[in-house]
C-alpha positions in Angstrom: 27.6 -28.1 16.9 29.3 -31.0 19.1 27.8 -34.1 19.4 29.3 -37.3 21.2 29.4 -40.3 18.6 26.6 -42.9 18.4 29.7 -45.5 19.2 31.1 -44.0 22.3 28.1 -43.3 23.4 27.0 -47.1 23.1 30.0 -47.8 25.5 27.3 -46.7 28.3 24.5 -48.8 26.7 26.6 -52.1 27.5 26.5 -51.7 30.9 29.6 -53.5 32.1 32.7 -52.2 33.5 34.8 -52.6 30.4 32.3 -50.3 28.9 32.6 -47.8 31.5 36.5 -48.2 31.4 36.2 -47.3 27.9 33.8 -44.5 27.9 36.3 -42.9 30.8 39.2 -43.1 28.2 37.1 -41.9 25.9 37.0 -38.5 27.9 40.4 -38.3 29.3 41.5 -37.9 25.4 38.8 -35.4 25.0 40.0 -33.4 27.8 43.9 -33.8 26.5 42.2 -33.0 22.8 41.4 -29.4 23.9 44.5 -28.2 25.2 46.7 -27.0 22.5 43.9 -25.3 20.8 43.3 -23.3 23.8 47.7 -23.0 24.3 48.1 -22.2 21.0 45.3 -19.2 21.6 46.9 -18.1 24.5 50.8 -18.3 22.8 49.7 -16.0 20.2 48.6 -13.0 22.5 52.1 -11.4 22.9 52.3 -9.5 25.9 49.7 -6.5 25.5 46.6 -8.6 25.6 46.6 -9.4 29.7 42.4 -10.2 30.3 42.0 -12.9 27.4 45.4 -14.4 28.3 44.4 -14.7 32.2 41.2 -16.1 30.4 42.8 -18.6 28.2 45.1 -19.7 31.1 42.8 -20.7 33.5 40.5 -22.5 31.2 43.7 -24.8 30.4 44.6 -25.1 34.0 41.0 -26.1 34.8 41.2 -28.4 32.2 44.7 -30.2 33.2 42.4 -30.9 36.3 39.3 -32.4 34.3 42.1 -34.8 32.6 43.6 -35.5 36.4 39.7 -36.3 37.4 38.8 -38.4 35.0 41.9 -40.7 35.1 41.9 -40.8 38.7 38.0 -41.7 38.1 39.4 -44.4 35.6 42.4 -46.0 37.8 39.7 -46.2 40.8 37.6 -48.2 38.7 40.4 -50.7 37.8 41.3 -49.6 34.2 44.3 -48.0 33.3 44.9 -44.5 31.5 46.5 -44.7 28.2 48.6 -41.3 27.8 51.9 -41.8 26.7 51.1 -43.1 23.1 51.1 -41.7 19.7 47.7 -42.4 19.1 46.4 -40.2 22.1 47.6 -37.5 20.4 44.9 -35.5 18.0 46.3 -34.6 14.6 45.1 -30.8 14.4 42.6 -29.8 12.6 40.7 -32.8 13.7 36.9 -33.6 15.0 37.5 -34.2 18.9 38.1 -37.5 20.4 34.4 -39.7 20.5 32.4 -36.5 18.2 30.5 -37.2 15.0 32.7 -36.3 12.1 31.0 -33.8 10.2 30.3 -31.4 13.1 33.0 -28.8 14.6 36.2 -29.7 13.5 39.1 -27.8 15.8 42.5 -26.7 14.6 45.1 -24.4 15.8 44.8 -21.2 14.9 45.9 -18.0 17.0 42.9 -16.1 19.0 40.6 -13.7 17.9 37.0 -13.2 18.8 35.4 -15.2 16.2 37.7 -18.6 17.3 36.3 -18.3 20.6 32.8 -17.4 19.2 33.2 -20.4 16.4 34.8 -23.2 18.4 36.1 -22.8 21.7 31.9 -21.7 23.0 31.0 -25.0 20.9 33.6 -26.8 22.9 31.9 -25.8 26.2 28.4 -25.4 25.1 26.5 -26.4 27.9 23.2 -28.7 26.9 21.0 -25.3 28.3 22.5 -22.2 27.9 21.4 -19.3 29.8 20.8 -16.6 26.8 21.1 -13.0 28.7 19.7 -11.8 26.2 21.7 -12.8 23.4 21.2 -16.3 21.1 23.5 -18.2 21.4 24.6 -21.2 19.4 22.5 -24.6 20.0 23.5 -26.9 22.6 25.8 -29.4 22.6 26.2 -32.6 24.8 29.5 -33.2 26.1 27.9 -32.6 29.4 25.1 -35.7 28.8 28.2 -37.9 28.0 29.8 -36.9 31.5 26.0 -37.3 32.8 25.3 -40.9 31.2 29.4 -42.3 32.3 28.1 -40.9 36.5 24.5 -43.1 36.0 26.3 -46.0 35.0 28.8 -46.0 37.5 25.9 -45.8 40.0 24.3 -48.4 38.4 26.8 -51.0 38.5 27.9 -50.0 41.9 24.7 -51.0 43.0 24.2 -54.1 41.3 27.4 -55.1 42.7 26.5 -54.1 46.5 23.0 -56.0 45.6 25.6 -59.4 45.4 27.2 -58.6 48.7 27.3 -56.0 50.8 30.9 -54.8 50.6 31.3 -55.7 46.7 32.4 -52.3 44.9 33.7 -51.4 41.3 36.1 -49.1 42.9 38.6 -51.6 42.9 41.6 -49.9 41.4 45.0 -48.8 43.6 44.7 -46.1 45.5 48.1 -45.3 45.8 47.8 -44.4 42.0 45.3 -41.5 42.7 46.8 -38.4 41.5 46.3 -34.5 42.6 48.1 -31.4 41.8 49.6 -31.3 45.3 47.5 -28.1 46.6 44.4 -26.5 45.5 43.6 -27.3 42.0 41.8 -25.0 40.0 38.4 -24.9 42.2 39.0 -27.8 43.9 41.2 -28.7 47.0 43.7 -32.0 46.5 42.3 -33.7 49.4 38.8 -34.0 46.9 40.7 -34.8 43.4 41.6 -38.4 44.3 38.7 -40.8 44.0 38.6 -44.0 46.0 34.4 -44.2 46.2 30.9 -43.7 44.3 30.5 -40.4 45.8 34.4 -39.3 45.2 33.6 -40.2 41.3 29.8 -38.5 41.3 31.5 -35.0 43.0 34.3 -35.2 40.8 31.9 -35.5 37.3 30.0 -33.0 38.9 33.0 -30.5 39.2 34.2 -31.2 35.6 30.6 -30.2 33.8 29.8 -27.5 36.0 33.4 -25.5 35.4 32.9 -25.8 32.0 29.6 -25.1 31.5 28.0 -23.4 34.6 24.1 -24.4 35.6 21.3 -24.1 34.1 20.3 -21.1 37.3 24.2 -19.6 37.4 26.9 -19.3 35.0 29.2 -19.3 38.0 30.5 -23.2 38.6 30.5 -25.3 41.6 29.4 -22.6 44.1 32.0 -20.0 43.0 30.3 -16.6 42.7 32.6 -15.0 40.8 34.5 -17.2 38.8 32.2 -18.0 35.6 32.3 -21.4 33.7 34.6 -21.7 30.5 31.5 -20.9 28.1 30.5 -17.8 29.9 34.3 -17.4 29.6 34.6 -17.6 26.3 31.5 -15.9 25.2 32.7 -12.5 27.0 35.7 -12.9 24.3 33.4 -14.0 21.6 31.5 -10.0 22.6 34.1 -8.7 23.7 32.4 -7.4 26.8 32.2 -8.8 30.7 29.3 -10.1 31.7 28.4 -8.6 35.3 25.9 -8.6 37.8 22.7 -6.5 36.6 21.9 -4.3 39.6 18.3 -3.3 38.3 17.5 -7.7 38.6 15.1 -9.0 41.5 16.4 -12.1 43.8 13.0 -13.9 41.6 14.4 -12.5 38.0 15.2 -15.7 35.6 19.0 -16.5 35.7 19.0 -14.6 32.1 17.6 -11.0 33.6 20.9 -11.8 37.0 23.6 -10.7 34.5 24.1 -8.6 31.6 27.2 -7.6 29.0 28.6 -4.6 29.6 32.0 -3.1 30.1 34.3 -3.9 26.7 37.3 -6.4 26.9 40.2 -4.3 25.8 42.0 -6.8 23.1 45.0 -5.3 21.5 44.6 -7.0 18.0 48.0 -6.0 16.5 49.7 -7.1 19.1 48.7 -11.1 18.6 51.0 -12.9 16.5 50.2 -14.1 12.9 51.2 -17.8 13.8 50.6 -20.0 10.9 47.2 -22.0 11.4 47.4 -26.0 11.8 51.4 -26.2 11.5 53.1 -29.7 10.8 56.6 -29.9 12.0 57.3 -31.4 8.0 56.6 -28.1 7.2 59.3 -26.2 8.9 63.2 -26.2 8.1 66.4 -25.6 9.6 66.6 -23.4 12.5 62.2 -23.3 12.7 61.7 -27.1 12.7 65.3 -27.5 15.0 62.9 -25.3 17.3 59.6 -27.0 16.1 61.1 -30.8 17.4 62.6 -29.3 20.5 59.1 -28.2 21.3 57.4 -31.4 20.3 60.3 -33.4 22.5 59.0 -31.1 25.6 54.8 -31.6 25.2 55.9 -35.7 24.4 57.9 -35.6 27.7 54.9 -34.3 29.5 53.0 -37.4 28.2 55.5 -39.3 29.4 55.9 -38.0 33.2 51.3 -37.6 33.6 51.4 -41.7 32.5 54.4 -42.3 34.8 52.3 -40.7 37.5 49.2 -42.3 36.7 51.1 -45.4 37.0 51.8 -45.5 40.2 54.5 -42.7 40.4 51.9 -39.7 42.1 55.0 -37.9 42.8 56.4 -37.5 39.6 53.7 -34.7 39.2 56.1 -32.1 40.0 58.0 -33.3 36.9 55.3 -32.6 35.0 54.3 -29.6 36.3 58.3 -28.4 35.1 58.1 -29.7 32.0 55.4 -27.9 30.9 56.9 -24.5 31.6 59.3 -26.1 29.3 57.0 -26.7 27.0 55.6 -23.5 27.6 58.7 -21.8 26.9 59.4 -24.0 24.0 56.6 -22.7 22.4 56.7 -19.0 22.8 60.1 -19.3 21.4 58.9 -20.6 17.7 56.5 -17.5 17.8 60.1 -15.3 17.6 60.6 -16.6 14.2 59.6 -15.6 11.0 58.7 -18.4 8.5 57.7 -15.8 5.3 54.2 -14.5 4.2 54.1 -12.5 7.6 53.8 -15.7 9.6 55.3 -16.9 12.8 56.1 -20.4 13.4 53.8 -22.0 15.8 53.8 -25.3 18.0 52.2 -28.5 16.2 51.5 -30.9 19.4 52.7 -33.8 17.8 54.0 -37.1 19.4 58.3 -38.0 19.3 58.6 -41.4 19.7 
């Protein structure tokens, strides 16, 4: 089970703006943290397995976009993102950024139905779960940490407009306000850049509801048929879709609306062995020549998202090239063979 630490969480209790500022790093490294467990997934599917891989590809989109939200939430506020540093970097396996050590730990591992069962739902785990007639795991509460970091926001944007009038915490450059250039995942540019109360409030809103749906609708943020990364994950953890159940009444519970049905064809041959929490120490010659060719690629992305965050929105489109480098860095260590019927795999670590 995920639980947000006692210490971040007492960021929120100080309510000040450092706090806040804090809290707001806080997620934008929990956002980054998930990633390459969710690319490394996705690299080990080969080319048979189409449904989870559209899965596992969205979810990271949708989460380059939560990262973009919150830092963009951060910036407005005055602070500044801290990306381009070793120490933003998780060192897999790992308990998530601001968690309780001793809960989920997450690693790198290639799919299969009981990683998205076992850690990716825990990940997402909304704090109410709709059942549909299956138990699933307890609740988690990434979502009240999201919930606690919009009250206190409101609250100190009031206190300051209770000073004078036009005071605001929204102090921060605007020209540093990032978006993907188009429609994000879900969300149109024109709303991912935050300059207001109500800009920050919408765009918390949009980052809990993708990943974990409603308590009346798995769907999030008023899309009816694209489900929340939980509901996402869960139909891998079955192995079925979860669809519309025609027999349900408009004044059925949102458990009786849906219902797992048709199977999720995953070819399990097909994904590749990849060896599970690689180091690049552990590689040699040609493998870790590969290995720190990949690692130069996912630092460089670092690099070009804190350049833009900086000041530098356009250098976006950078980014957005360098991680079909990366991309393609990766795939390429799954070609090779490192003995015991594994395949090398990416290890996400920082090159200064």
């Amino acid at each position: 089970m995920l639980y947000i630490n006692a210490k971040t969480m007492s960021l929120l209790d100080q309510q000040d703006i450092d706090g806040l500022r804090t809290a707001l790093q806080c997620a934008i490294e929990l956002e980054h943290s998930t990633m390459p467990p969710y690319l490394y997934a996705w690299y080990s599917l080969g080319s048979s397995n189409v449904q989870v891989a559209r899965t596992l590809e969205s979810v990271v989109k949708e989460e380059m976009l939560h990262m973009l939200l919150a830092c963009n939430i951060l910036n407005a506020v005055g602070g500044r993102p801290k990306i381009d540093d070793p120490s933003f970097v998780p060192d897999y396996p790992t308990h998530l950024p601001g968690t309780v050590h001793g809960e989920l730990t997450v690693g790198l591992e290639p799919f299969s139905s009981d990683l998205a069962k076992r850690t990716f739902m825990e990940i997402e785990e909304p704090e109410h779960p709709i059942p549909f007639g299956l138990a699933p795991p307890p609740p988690a509460t990434i979502g009240v940490f999201y919930s606690r970091i919009k009250k206190l926001m409101t609250d100190l944007e009031t206190r300051a407009a209770s000073g004078t009038p036009t005071a605001t915490i929204f102090t921060g450059d605007f020209t540093k306000q990032v978006s993907t250039g188009g429609v994000g995942p879900g969300l149109p540019a024109a709303k991912q850049k935050v300059g207001k109360l109500a800009d920050a409030v919408a765009a918390i809103d949009f980052i809990v509801e993708q990943g974990e749906g409603t308590s009346a609708s798995p769907n999030f943020a008023g899309q009816h048929n694209e489900f929340a990364h939980y509901y996402r994950f869960w139909e891998l953890a079955e192995k079925r879709s979860l669809l519309p159940n025609p027999d349900a009444r408009p004044t059925d519970p949102p458990e009786s609306q849906f219902k797992f049905g048709d199977p999720i064809a995953i070819d399990e041959p097909a994904i590749l062995p990849l060896v599970v929490n690689p180091k690049a120490s552990q590689y040699q010659g040609d493998v870790r020549a590969k290995c720190d060719e990949c690692n130069r690629a996912y630092t460089n992305v670092l690099k070009l998202l804190q350049a833009a965050f900086d000041g530098r929105p356009q250098v976006m489109s950078d980014a957005k090239d360098a991680m079909f480098a990366l991309s393609d860095a990766a795939r390429a260590l799954g070609d090779l063979d490192v003995g015991n019927g594994k395949r090398a795999g990416p290890t996400f670590e920082y090159l200064p």
